[in-house]
C-alpha positions as CSV (number, residue, x, y, z in Angstrom):
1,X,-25.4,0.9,7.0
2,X,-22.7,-0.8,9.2
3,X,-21.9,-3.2,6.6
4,X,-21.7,-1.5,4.1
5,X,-19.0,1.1,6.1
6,X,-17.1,-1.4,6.6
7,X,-16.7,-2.4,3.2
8,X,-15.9,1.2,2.6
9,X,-13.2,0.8,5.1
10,X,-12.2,-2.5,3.4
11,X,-12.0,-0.7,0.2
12,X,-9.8,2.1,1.8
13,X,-7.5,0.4,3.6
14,X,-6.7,-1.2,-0.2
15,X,-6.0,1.8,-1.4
16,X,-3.7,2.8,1.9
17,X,-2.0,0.0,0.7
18,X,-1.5,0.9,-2.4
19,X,0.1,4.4,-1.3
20,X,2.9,2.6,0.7
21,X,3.4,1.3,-2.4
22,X,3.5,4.6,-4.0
23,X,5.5,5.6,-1.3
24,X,8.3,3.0,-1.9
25,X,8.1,3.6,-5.8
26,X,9.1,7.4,-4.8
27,X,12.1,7.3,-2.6
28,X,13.6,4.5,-4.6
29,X,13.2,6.9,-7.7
30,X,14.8,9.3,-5.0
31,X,17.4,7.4,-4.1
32,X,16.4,6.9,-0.1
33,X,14.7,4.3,2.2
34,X,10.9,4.3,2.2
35,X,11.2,3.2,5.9
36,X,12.1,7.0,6.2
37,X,8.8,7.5,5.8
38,X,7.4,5.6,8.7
39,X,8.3,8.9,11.1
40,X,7.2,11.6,8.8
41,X,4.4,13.8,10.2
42,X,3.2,17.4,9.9
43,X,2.9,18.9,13.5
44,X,5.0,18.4,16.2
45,X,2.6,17.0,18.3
46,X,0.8,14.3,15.6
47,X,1.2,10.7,15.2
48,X,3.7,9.5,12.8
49,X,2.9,7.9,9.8
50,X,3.2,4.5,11.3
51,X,0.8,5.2,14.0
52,X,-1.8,7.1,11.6
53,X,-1.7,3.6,9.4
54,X,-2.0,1.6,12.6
55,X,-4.8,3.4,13.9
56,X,-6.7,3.7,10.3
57,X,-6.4,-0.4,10.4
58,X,-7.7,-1.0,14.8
59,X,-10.3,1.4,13.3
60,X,-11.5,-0.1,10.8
61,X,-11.1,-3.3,12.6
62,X,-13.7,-1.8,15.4
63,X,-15.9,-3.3,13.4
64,X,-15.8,-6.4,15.6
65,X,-17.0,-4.1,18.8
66,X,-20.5,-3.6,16.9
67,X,-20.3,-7.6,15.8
68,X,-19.8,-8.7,19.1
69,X,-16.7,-10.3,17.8
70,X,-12.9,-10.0,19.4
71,X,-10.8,-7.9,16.8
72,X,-7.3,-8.9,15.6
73,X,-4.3,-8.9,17.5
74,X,-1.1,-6.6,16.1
75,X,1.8,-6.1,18.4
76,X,1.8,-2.2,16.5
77,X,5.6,-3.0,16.2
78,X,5.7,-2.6,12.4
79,X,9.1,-0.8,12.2
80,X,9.0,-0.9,8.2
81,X,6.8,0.1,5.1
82,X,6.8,-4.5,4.4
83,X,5.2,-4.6,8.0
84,X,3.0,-2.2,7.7
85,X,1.6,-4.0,4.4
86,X,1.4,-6.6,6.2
87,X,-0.9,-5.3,9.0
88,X,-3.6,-3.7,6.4
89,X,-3.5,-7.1,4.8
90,X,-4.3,-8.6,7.2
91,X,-6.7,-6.0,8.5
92,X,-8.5,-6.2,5.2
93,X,-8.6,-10.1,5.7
94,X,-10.5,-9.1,8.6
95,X,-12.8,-7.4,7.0
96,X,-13.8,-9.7,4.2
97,X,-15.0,-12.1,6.6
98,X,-17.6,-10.3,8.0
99,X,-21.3,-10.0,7.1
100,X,-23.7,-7.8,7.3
101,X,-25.6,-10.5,9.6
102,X,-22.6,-10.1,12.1
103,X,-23.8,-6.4,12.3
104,X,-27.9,-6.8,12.9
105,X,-27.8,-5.8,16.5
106,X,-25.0,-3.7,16.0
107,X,-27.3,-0.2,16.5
108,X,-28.1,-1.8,19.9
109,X,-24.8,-3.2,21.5
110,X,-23.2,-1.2,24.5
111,X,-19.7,-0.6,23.8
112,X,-16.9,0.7,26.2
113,X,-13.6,1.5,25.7
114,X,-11.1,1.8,28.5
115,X,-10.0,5.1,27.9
116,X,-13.9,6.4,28.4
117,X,-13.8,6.1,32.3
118,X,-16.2,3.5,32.5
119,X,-18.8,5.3,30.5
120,X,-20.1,3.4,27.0
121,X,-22.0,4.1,23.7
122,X,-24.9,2.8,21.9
123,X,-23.7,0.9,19.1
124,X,-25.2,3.6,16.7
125,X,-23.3,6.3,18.4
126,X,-20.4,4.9,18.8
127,X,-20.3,3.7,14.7
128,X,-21.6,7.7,14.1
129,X,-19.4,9.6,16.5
130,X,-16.8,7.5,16.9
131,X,-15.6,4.4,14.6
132,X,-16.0,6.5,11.2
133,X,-14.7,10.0,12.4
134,X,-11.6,8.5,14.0
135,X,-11.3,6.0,10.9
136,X,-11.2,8.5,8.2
137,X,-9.1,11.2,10.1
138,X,-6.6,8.4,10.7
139,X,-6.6,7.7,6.6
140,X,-6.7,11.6,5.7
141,X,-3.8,11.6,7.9
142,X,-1.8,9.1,6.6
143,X,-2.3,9.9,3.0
144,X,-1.5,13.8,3.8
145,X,1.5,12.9,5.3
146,X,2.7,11.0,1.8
147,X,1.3,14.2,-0.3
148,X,3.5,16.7,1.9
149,X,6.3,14.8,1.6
150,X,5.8,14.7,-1.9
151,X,4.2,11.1,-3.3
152,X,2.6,11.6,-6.2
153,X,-1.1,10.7,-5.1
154,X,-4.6,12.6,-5.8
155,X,-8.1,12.1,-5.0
156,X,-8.0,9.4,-7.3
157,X,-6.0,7.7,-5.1
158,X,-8.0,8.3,-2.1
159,X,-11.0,7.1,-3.5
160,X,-10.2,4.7,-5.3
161,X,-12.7,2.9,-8.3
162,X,-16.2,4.9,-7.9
163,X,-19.5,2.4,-8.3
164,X,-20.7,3.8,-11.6
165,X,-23.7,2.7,-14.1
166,X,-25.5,4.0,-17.0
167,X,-29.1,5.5,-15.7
């Protein structure tokens, strides 16, 4: 089950990726600067774009809490759409090297975080109520942001290639 999240996170933060792209491919067909982008959000009070795509990838790369692992190090200075490709890549690098032997005691580990007071999770609860609600909000986020300010994506997009085969 942890695993194979992650792999889901993998295979969404490609297709993040893939809507900076997007992204760039519409505001040079507009005549702007994609980096325009970067501070584009939808209430006063959210996270820019570039935050929402930085915390989407130190989500996903949570993984390593349940691993037992130290996670990657970004400096969350990207200041363009080329940086910000460059932290999912790397991100997604990440994630490609784990296995799902890193994550056999993962249900068990006690993780904290420093902003929980000096209170932790199990593993389990953490990947249930934490990792994957905060990772896909982030991505939802991110990708709404794009739609409202008028990127041509669709669910398509979101999902990305479905595992299909003939029953």
């Amino acid at each position: 089950m942890y695993f194979e999240m992650f792999s889901q996170a993998r295979k969404q933060l490609l297709q993040l990726d893939g809507w900076l792209t997007a992204a760039a491919a519409h505001a040079k067909t507009r005549g702007f600067d994609a980096n325009v982008f970067l501070a584009s959000k939808l209430a006063p009070d959210q996270f820019p774009f570039f935050r929402q795509v930085q915390l989407a990838s130190d989500v996903a790369t949570a993984a390593s809490r349940l691993c037992g692992k130290d996670p990657p190090k970004h400096d969350d200075k990207e200041a363009t759409m080329e940086d910000l490709h460059a932290r999912l890549r790397a991100s997604i690098a990440y994630l490609e090297g784990l296995s799902a032997k890193d994550f056999e005691t993962a249900a068990t580990r006690v993780i904290s975080h420093a902003r929980w007071d000096g209170k932790v999770m199990s593993g389990q609860d953490y990947f249930i109520e934490h990792a994957v609600p905060n990772f896909f909000f982030h991505l939802t986020t991110a990708y709404a942001i794009l739609r409202h300010a008028g990127v041509e994506l669709g669910k398509k997009d979101y999902l990305g290639a479905l595992t299909k085969r003939i029953p």
